[in-house]
C-alpha positions in Angstrom: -1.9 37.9 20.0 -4.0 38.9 17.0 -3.8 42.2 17.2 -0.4 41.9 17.7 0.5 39.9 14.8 -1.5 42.9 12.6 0.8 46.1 14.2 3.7 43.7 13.3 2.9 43.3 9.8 1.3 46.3 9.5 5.0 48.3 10.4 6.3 45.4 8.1 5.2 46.7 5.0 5.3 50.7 6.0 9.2 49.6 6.5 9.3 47.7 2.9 7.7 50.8 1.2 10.0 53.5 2.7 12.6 51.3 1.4 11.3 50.4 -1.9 11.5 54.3 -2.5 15.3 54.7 -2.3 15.6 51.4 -4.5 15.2 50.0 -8.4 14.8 47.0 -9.3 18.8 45.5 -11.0 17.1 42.3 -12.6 14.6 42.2 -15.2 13.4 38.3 -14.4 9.8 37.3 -14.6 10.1 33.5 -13.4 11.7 32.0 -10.8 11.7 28.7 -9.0 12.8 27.8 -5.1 14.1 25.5 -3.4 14.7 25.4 0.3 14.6 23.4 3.7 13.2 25.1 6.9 12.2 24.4 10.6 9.0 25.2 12.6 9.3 26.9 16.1 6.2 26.6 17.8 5.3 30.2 19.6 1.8 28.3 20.6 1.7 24.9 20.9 -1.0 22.7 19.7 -0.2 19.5 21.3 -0.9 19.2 24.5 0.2 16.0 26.0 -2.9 13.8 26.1 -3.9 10.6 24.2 -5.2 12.4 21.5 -1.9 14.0 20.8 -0.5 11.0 19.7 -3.4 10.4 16.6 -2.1 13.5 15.4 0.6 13.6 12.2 1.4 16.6 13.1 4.5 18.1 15.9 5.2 21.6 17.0 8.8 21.4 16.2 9.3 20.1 12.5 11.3 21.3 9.6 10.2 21.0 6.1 11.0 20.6 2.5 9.4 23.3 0.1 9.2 20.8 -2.7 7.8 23.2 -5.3 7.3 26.7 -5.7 7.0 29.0 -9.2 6.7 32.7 -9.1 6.1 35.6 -11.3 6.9 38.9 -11.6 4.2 41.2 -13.6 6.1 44.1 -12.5 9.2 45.4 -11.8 8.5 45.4 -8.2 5.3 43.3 -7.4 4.9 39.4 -8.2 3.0 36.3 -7.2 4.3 32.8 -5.8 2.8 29.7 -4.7 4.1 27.3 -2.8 4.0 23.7 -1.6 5.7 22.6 2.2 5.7 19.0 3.2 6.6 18.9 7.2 7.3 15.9 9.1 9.4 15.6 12.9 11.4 12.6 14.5 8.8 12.4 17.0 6.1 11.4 14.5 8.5 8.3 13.1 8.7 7.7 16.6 5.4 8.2 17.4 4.6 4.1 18.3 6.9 3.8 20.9 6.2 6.7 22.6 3.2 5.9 22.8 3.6 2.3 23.9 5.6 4.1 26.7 2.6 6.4 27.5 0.0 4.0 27.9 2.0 1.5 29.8 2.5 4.7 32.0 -1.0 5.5 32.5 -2.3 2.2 32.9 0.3 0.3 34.3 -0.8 0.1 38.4 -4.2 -1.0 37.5 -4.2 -3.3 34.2 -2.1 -5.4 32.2 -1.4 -3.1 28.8 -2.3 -6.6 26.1 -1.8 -5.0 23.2 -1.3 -0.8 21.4 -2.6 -0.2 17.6 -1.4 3.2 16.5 0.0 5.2 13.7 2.7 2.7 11.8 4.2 5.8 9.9 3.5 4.7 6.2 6.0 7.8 5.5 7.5 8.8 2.4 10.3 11.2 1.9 8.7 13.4 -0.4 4.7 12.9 1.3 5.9 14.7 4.6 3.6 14.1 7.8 1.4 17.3 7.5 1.9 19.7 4.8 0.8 24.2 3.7 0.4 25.5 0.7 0.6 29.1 0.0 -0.5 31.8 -2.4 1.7 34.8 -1.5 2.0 38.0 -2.8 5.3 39.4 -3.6 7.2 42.9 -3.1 10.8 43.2 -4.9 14.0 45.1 -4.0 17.1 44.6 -5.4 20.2 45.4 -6.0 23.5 43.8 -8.0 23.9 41.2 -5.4 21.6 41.2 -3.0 17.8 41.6 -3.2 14.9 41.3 -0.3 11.5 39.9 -1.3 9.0 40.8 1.4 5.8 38.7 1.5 2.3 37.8 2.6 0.8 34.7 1.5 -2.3 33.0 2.3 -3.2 29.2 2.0 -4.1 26.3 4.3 -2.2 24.0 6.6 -3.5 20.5 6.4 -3.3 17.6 9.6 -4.3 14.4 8.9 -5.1 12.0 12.1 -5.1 8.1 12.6 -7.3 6.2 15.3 -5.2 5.2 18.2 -6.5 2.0 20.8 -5.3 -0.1 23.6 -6.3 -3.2 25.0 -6.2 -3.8 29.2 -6.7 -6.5 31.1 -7.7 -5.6 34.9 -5.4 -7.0 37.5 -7.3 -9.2 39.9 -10.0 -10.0 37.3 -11.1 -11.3 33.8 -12.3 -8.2 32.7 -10.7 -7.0 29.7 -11.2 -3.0 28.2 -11.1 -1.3 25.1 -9.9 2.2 25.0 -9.9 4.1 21.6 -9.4 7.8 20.6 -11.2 8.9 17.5 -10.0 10.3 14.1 -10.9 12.3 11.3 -11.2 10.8 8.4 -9.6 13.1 6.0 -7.8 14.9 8.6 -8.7 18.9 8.9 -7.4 22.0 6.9 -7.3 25.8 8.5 -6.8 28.9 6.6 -3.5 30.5 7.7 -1.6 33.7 6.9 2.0 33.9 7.1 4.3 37.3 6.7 7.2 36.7 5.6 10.7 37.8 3.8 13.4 36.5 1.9 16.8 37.3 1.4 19.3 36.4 -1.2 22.8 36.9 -2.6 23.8 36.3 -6.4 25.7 33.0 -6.5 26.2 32.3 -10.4 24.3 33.9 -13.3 20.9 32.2 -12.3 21.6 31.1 -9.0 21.1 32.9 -5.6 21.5 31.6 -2.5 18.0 32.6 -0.6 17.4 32.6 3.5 13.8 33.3 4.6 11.8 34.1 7.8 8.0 33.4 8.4 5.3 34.0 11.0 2.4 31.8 10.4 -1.2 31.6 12.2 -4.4 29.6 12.2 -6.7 28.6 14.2 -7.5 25.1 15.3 -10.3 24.0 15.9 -10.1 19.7 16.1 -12.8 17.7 18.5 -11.9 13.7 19.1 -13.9 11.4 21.4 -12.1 9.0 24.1 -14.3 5.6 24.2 -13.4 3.5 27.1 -15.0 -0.1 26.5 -15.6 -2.8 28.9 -15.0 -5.9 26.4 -17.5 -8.4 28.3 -20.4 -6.4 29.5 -20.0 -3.9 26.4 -20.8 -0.9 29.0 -19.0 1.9 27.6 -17.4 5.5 28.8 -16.9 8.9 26.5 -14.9 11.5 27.0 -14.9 14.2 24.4 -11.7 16.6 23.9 -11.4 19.3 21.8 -8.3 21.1 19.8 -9.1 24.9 20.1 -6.4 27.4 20.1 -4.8 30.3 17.9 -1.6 28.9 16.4 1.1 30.8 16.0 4.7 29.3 14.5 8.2 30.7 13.8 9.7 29.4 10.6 12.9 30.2 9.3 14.7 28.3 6.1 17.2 28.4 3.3 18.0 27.2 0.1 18.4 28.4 -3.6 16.3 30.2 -6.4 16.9 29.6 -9.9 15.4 32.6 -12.1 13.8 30.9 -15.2 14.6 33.8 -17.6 
């Protein structure tokens, strides 16, 4: 999938540069902002539907707000831009109750599930459940109307996790159990690289409405512990679980740019 992901961009940027030949450059702008809301389609997924998935602030299928972005143009064709996304998903503000319905899933025939402490989703609109930021540089080609910025940016995807726990009584007996899945305390950042391009069409004088297409990939690489406690004779169980995959996501979005001057 590697390799593959370098002969795509690879032909990516022959394509951009036998374009970029027949092509100048209609604007003159060395600052621009963007704004623009996206979704994630996961080609790889990294959940993968254990207990641990559910200490994770993080989904495969999320959209996200870029909430700020600033680029600049040193040339008449080449420029820089950095970026900040804040992602988030249904499923993570719902995360508690599906997990309630998990456990009393798996542990339902053999214990009484007493009580569930997970994730409570201290969300805020503009803090996002896991968020990138990208350093990306910038190829331009334009015309009156219409201009294509192809991309490749690099920066770090960050996932922050919470401890998850459930307390079980045994049916039959007074024995009660403990069963807890580690977290990271500051959750856990991976380098990523995303190609990308994005297309606009000249709305007012400063204004153009922009649509935009990314592939992104990292590689996780997240370990968490299951401890499973017996509450009375404080015996205890581990089982260790690791997060180790290449991750590769589909991410397409639109919005506006507003060049500066």
């Amino acid at each position: 999938m590697i390799r593959k992901l370098i002969y795509i961009t690879v032909l990516f940027w022959v394509c951009v540069q036998t374009i970029s030949g027949q092509e100048n450059p209609a604007y003159k702008t060395k600052w621009q902002t963007t704004f623009l809301f996206g979704g994630n389609i996961p080609i790889t997924s990294l959940l993968q539907g254990s207990e641990f998935d559910y200490s994770h602030l993080y989904d495969d299928n999320s959209y996200y707000w870029q909430l700020m972005s600033i680029s600049y143009f040193f040339h008449k064709h080449w420029g820089m831009e950095l970026n900040f996304q804040a992602a988030t998903s249904n499923r993570i503000r719902n995360r508690e109750r599906e997990f309630d319905a998990y456990a009393q899933s798996k542990y339902k025939d053999n214990y009484y599930v007493k009580s569930i402490g997970v994730y409570d989703g201290d969300f805020t609109f503009f803090a996002g459940d896991f968020q990138r930021a990208y350093l990306s540089v910038i190829y331009r080609i334009e015309k009156n109307k219409f201009y294509v910025h192809p991309k490749m940016a690099m920066g770090i995807t960050t996932i922050s996790t919470d401890g998850i726990s459930i307390k079980l009584k045994e049916k039959g007996s007074n024995y009660e159990y403990k069963v807890s899945c580690s977290e990271k305390e500051n959750g856990y950042t991976f380098f990523t690289v995303a190609p990308s391009a994005s297309f606009g069409y000249k709305l007012f004088k400063r204004f153009y409405l922009n649509a935009g297409i990314a592939l992104s990939y990292y590689k996780a690489n997240m370990a968490f512990e299951k401890e499973f406690t017996n509450l009375y004779t404080e015996e205890n169980a581990i089982e260790y679980f690791n997060y180790r995959k290449n991750i590769f996501t589909l991410s397409m979005d639109v919005g506006v740019i507003y060049r500066i001057w």
